[in-house]
N, C-alpha and C positions, 0 to 999 in steps of 0.2 A: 504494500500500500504506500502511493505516494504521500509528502506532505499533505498538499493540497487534498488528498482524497480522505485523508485522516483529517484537516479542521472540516470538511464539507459534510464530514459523517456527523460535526458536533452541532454546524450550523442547523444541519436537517434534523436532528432532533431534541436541540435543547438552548437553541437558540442563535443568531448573530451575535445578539451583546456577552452572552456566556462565553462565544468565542475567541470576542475582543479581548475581554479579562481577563480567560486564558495565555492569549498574546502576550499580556503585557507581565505576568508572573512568568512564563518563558523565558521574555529577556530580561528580567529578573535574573533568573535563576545563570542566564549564559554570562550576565555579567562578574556574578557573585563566585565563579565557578574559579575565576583568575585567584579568587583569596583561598577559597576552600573547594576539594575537590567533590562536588555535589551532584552529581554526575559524570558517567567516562568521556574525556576529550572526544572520544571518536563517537559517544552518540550526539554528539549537538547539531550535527547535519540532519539528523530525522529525532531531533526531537518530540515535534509532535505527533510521530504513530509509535516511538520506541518510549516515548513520557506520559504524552499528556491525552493520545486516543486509550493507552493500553491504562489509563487510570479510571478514564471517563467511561468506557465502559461496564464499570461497576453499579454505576448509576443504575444504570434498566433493570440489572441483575438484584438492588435492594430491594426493589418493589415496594419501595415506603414513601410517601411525600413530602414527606418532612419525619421530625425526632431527633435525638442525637447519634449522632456518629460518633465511634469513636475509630482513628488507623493508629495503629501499633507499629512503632518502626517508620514514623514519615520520611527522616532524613530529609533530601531536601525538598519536600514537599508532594511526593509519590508513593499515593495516591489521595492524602487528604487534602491536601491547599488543592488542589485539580477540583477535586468534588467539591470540595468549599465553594470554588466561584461558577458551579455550573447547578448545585444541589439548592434549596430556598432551607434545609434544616440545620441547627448547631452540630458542629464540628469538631472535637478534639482531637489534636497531635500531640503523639506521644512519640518525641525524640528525646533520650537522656545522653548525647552529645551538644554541650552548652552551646557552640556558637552558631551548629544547626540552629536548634531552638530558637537561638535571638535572631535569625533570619528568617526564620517564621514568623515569627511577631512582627518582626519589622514587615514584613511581607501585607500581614493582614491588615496593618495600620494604612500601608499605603495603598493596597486598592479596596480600602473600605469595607471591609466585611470582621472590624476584631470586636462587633458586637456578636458575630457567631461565633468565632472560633477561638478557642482556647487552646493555649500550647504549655505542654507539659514538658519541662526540661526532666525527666526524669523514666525511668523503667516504670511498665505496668503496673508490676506489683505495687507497685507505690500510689497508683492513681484508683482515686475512688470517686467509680463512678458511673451509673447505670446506663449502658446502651442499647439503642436500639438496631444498630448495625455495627460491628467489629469487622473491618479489616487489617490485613497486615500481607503484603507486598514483599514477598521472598525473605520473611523474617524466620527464622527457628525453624523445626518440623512442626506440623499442624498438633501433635501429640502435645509437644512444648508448650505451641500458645494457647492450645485450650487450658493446661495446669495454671500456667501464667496470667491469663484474662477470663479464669472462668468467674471472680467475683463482678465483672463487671458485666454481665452476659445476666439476662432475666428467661420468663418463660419460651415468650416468642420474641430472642435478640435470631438474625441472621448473620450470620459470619461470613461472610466474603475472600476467599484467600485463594490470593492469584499466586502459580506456583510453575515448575517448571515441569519435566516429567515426571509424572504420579509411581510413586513405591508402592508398590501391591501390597509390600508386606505392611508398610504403614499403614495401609489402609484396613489391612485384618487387627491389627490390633489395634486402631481405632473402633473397630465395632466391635472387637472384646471389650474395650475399656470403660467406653462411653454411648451412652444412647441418645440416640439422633436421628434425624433424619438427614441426607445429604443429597447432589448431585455433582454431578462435573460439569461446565462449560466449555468447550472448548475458547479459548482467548481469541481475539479478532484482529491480534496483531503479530501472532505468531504461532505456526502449525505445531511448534513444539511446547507449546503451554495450554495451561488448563485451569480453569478458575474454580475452586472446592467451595462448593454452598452447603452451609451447615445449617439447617433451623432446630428448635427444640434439643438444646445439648442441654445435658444433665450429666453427673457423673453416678455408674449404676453402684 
């Protein structure tokens, strides 16, 4: 997928000005990339289908229209600051690398949205607080971040976790361990990824 055919996928379903705002955290992020490495050099030519399509595509996949979000592992803003300017509901980032962090905030101050979005300089464990959607963006094994974010996870939380190729064996002792329900997605911006949808996890 070209650029262009990556912002046209966001235009066509979640708006022009969501696309704008996307833009403009983009260059954000390619400026910010010279102080800290916030992204690999070599994806900033396809940023927008290797960043900010392959974030936004969670969106369809929460089926919720608002509530809080919470992403686990934002770094420098993928997948939460993406949903933040294209989603209408509260948002929390959870990076416990500081100066990530403070470019996140600075981030939400300047294009307006740090009445939603709250940035946690801190790990999970540490954050309290109830979501209605959890993701986390190639963070831990899925086993991990259910131990780690299952306080902040309620009846019907959805869990979103975009991954690269699926362990079978993970996936058997995931349904030894925990009850849930799940599916796979496959990703929209790459043949070798797959997005793990959890609803209704409990630990049995």
């Amino acid at each position: 997928m070209t650029e262009d055919q990556a912002r046209d996928w966001v235009v066509a379903r979640l708006g022009a000005e969501a696309a704008d705002r996307i833009d403009h955290f983009l260059n954000l992020v390619v400026v910010e990339n010279d102080q800290q490495n916030l992204i690999a050099p070599s994806t900033i030519s396809t940023i927008w289908s290797r960043h900010a399509l392959d974030s936004v595509q969670l969106i369809p996949l929460a089926d919720r229209p608002d509530g809080q979000w919470v992403d686990i592992g934002t770094g420098g803003g993928f997948p939460g600051m993406v949903v933040a300017l294209a989603w209408p509901g509260k948002v929390a980032l959870v990076e416990p690398r500081k100066r990530r962090a403070d470019f996140l905030r600075d981030c939400a101050e300047t294009l307006g949205i740090a009445d939603r979005v709250s940035v946690y300089a801190s790990k999970i464990e540490a954050v309290e607080i109830k979501a209605d959607i959890i993701s986390a963006r190639a963070v831990a094994t899925v086993e991990n971040l259910l131990r780690a974010a299952a306080h902040c996870g309620k009846q019907d939380t959805r869990w979103l976790l975009p991954r690269g190729r699926l362990d079978e064996r993970e996936i058997k002792t995931l349904k030894r361990q925990w009850r849930f329900v799940f599916h796979v997605e496959h990703s929209i911006t790459s043949a070798d990824s797959s997005i793990v949808i959890l609803d209704r996890v409990g630990p049995r």
